[in-house]
N, C-alpha and C positions, 0 to 999 in steps of 0.2 A: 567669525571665522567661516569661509565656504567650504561646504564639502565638496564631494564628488560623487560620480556616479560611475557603477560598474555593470557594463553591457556583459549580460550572459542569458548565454546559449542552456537552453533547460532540457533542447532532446527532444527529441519525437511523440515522446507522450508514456512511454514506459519509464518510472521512478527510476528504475536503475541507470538507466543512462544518462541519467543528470551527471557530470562530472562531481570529481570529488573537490576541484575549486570553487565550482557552483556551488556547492552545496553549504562550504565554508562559506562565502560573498554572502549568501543569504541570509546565514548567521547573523551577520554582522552587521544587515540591516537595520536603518532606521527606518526607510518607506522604502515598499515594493512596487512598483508598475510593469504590470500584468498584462498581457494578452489572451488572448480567447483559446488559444491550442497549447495552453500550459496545465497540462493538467491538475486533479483534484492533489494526488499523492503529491507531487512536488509542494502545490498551493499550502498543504498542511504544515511543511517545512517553513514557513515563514514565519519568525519569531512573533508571539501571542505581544507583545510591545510596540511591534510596528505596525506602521499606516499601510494598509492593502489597498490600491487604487486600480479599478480593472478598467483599463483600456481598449478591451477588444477588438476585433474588429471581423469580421466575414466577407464574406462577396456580396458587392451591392448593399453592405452596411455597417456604415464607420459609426461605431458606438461613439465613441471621442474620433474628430479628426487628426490629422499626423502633426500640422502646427500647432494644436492645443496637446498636443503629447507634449512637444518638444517644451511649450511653455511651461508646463508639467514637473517636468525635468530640470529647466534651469531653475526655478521658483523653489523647487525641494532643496537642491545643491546650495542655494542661495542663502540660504535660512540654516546653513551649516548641517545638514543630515550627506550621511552616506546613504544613497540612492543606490539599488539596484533595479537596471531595466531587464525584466525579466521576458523572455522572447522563446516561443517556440521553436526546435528545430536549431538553426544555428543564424544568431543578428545578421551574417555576413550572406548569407544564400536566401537572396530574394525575402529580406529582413527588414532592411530599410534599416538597418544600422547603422549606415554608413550616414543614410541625412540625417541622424540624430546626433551624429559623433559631431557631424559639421556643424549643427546649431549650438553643440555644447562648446566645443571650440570657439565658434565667434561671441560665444557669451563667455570667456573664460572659466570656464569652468573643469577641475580634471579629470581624467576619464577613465577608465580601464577594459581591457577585453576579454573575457572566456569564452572560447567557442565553446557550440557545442555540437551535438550529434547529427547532425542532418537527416531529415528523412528521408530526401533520397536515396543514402545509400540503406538507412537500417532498416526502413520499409519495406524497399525491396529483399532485403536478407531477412528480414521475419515472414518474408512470403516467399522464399528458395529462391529467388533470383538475383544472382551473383551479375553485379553489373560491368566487370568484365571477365572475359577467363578464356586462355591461352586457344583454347579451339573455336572459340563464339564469338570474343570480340575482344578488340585491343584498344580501346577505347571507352569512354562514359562522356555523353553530355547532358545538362541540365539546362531547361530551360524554364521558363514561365507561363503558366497562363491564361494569366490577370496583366491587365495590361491597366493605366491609369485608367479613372471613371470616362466612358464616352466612346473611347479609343479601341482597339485590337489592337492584340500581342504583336510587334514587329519581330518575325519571325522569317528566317531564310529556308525554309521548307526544300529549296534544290540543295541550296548546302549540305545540309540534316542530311539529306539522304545519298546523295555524292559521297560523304565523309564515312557513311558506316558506323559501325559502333551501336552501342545503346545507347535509346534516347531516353530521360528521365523528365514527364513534364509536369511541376509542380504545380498544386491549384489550379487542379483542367478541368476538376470536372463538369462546370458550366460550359467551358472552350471546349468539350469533347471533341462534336461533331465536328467545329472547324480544324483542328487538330489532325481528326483522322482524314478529311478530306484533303486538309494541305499535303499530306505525305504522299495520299494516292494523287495528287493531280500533280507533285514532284516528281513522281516516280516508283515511289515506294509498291513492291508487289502486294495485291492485297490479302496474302498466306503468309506474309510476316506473321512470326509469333507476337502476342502482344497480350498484356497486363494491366490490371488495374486493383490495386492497393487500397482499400479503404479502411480507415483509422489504425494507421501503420502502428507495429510495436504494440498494442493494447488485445485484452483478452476480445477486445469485441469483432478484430481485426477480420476481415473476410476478404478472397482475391477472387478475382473474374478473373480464368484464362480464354485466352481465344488466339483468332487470327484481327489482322488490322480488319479486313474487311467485314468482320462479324463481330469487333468490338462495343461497338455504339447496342448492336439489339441483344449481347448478352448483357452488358450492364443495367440497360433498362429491366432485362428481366429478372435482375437481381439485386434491382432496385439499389445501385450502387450510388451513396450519396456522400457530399461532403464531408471531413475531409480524404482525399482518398488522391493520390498519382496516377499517373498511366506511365508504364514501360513498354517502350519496343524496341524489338532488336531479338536475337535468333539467341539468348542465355533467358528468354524468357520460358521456351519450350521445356527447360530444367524447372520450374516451378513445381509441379506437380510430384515431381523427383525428390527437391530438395526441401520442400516447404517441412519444418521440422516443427512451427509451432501450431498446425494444426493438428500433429500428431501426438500432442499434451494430452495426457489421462483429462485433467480440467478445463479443457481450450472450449468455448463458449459456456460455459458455467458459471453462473453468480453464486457467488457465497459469501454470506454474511457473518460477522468474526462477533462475537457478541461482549469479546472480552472484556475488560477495563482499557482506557486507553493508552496506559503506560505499561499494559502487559500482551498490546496485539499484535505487537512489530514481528518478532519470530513468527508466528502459527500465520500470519497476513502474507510474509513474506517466504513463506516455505508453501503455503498454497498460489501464490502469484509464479512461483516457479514451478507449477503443476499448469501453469496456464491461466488459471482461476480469475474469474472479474470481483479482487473482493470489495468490500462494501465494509470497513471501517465500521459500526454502529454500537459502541458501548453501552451494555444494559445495565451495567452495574456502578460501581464508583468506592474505593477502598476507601476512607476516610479515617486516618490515626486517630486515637482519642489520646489525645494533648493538651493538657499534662494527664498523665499516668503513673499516679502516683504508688499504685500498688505494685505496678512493674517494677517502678523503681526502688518498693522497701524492697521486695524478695530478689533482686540483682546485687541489694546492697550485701543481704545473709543467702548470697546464691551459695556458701558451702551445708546450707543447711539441706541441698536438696542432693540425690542421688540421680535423677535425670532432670533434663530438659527437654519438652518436647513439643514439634513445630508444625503444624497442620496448611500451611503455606510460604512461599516466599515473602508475602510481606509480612508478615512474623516475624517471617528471620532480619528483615529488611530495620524494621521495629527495634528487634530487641537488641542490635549490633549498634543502629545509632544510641540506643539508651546506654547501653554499656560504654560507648565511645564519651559521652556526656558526663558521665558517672568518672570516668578518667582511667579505666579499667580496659585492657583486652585480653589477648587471648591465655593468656596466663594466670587471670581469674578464675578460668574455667577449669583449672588443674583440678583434675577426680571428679567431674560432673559426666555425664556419657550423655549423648546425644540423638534426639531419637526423628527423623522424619517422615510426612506419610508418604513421598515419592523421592523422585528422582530430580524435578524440579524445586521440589523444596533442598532433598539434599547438595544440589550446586548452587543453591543459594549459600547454605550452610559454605559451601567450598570456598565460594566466592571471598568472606569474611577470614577466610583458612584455617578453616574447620571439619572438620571429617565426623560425616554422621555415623555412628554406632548402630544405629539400628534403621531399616528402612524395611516394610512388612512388605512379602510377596503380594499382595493384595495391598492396592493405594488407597485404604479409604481408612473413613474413623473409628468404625469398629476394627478393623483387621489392625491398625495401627493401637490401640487400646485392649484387644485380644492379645499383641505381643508385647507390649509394655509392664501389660499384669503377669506374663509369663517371667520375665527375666527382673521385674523390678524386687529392691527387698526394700526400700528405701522412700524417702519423698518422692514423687513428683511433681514436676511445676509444667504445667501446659500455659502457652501463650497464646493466642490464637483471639479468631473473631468474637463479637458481641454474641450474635445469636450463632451459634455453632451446632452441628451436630453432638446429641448429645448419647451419642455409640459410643464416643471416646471414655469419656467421664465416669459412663456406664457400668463399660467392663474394668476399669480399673475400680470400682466401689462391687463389684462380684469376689475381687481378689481381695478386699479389704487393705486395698495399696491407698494409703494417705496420699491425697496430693492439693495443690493448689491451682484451681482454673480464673486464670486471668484474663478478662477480655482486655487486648490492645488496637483493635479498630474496630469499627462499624462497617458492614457491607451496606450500602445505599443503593437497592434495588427497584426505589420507585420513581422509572421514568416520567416523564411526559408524555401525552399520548401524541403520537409522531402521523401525522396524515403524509409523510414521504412516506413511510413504515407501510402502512394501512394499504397506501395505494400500490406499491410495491407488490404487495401481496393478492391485494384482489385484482390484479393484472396479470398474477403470477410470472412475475417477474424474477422470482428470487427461485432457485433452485436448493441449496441448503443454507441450513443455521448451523454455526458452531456451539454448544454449548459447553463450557467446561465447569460446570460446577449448577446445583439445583438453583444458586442467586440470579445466575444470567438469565435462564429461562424465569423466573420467577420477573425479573427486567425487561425481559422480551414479551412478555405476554401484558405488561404494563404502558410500554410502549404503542405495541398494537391493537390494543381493546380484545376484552376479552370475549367482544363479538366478532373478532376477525376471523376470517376462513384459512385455518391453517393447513388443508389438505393436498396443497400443491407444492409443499415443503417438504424436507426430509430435514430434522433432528439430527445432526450427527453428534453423539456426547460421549462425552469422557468414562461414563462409567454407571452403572446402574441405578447409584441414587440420585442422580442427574436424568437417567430416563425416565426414573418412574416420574418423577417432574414435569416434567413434557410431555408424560404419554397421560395425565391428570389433564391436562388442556386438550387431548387428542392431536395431536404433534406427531405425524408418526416416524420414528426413532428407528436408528441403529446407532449400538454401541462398541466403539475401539474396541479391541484386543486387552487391553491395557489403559492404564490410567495416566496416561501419559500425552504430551503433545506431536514425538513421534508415530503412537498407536494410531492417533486422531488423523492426523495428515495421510498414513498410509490407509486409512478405511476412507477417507476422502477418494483418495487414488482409485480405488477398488472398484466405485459405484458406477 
């Protein structure tokens, strides 16, 4: 049976503006074929099952040429895989989507289309320039320029500038010079306002304003490099006005998330919209211990206990699948009270529809084991990690409250030692760490030898037994408000 192949548009380079068809197509792949200006955050979306095939390509260097793409393409589809051509920016705007649909066609093969975001226009709106608007211009054109290997952009430079409007010229930054010279030797005055956009949409983004005439020697001196557009036209002069993401709390800021990787998407994507360049790098690794068979005697006699209590989400995440196994839900739990260390444990808890009874003003193991011994009279059963703090355990054997500590996973905090890591750091390159918990940092310093120079870093942690952690490796620290991943993200803000 042949399959088919689905041309989509992946956006400009900011994850979010991948459409939400895209995002499903992707899903659904069997093999992905890639280009060069598809970013890392999308790239990650490509199902861990399918075939990654990077095509890329740059100025002046076709990694695969365009007829071994297209072979590429009918060969996958042929072999019966749903193919997604995955394309920066949008297939149809100077994509070459159009000679791939044609080669898929005359191979029979069928085809599908998702635009997507272009960078012309989001590039210049994450750098304030609205490419038209009622007082500036009635108009937008887009042009090229890249022209086939050998040749120059066929370009009508009198038109351009007879016509008015903004000009949008994608892939110029080699074409600069000729570019700006074609307009002035069209006509164009040279106190036009005029722009230049490099790595539109992304935290690293950075604009050159100018006029045409002094474009060329500001970008040089801002060493403006691919990939980046040039705008001109008189709605460029609003940049400085409008440009809203360099006024991000995190806008040129690297920050590295240390979390697990099925738990970075919030705190990644709530610092990406502070601005933040983050850096995905999991220190740690939650790992169930499966089978767990003592979770599963004391779920079986869960009315012998007076509480339950959860020192994380995947605890909760844990013991909800064991009880769902066990053939039991929330009805089992009738007269048990519920106890969590935070906020994000307790919407774990909600999540399963469950309401935590007790959650201590303080998010840690002592403070959550200081209030348990307070109001318990009864058993209690803790679930919780292998090696855990044992504050909790603690204070409840102070109060002579019986209880039962079950470990239900293992935290795996021994990375490999990472030379991206290393070199990151001794290039200082990284601005903060996230930690959220003492495991990460105990990961992160695994990762980067514990010869690395950590002193061009800042620490940002959840909470004090997570600092003193880091600040043991000399990491120098500050700590949330709170134990929390709101606290975290706004002490982000803060710095």
């Amino acid at each position: 049976m042949t399959g088919k192949v689905i041309l989509v548009g992946a956006g400009p380079g900011d994850p979010g503006l991948l459409t939400v068809k895209g995002r499903r197509a992707l899903e659904s792949a069997d093999v992905v074929v890639y280009d060069r200006l598809v970013g890392p955050e999308v790239r990650a979306l490509i199902p861990a099952a399918a075939k990654a095939i990077d095509v890329g390509k740059e100025a002046s260097r076709h990694l695969i040429p365009q007829d071994q793409i297209n072979e590429i393409l009918l060969r996958e589809a042929h072999e019966g895989h749903t193919v997604v051509r995955l394309k920066g920016g949008d297939p149809f705007v100077f994509g070459r989507g159009g000679e791939e649909l044609e080669a898929l066609a005359r191979g029979g093969i069928a085809f599908e289309v998702v635009p997507g975001v272009t960078s012309a226009i989001a590039a210049a709106a994450y750098g304030g320039i609205p490419v038209t608007h009622r007082e500036h211009s009635s108009s937008f054109h887009i042009i090229t320029g890249r022209a086939r290997k050998g040749q120059d952009p066929k370009i009508n430079y009198p038109a351009l500038v007879q016509g008015g409007g903004t000009l949008v010229f994608l892939m110029s930054v080699s074409a600069a010079p000729k570019i700006v010279q074609g307009l002035l030797d069209a006509g164009m005055p040279p106190d036009t306002p005029a722009a230049m956009v490099e790595n539109g949409t992304l935290p690293s983004q950075r604009r050159c304003d100018a006029v045409l005439g002094t474009l060329l020697q500001k970008a040089e001196e801002m060493q403006i490099h691919s990939p980046a557009l040039i705008v001109v036209g008189e709605v460029c002069a609003l940049g400085p006005l409008l440009c809203w993401t360099e006024k991000l709390p995190l806008h040129g800021k690297r920050v590295l998330v240390s979390r697990p990787k099925n738990r970075a998407g919030t705190l990644s994507d709530r610092l990406r919209d502070l601005g933040a360049d983050v850096w995905e790098f999991p220190c740690i690794e939650t790992v169930p211990i499966d089978p767990c068979p003592q979770m599963e005697a004391a779920l079986r006699d869960l009315h012998n206990y007076q509480w339950l209590a959860f020192t994380s989400a995947a605890g909760v995440e844990l013991f909800w699948n064991c009880l769902r196994k066990l053939g039991r839900d929330t009805r089992y739990l009738s007269g048990v009270q519920l106890a969590a260390i935070g906020p994000a444990t307790a919407k774990a808890l909600e999540n399963c529809g469950l309401a935590a009874d007790l959650v201590p003003d303080t998010y840690d193991a002592f403070h959550l084991g200081a209030a348990l011994a307070e109001q318990a009279s009864g058993k209690v059963l803790l679930l919780r990690a292998e090696e855990a703090s044992p504050a909790l355990p603690e204070q409840l054997a102070l109060k002579q409250i019986v209880f039962d500590d079950i470990p239900v996973y293992r935290t795996n905090y021994g990375c490999p030692q990472s030379d991206e890591l290393r070199n990151a750091l001794g290039e200082k390159r990284l601005d903060f760490v996230t930690f959220t918990s003492a495991s990460t940092v105990k990961g992160f310093i695994a990762a980067a030898g514990l010869d690395a120079g950590f002193s061009g870093i800042t620490g940002l942690c959840i909470g004090e037994q997570t600092a003193a952690e880091a600040k043991r490796h000399n990491i120098p620290v500050r700590i949330a408000k709170a134990a929390t991943i709101d606290a975290l993200v706004e002490l982000a803000a803060q710095l």
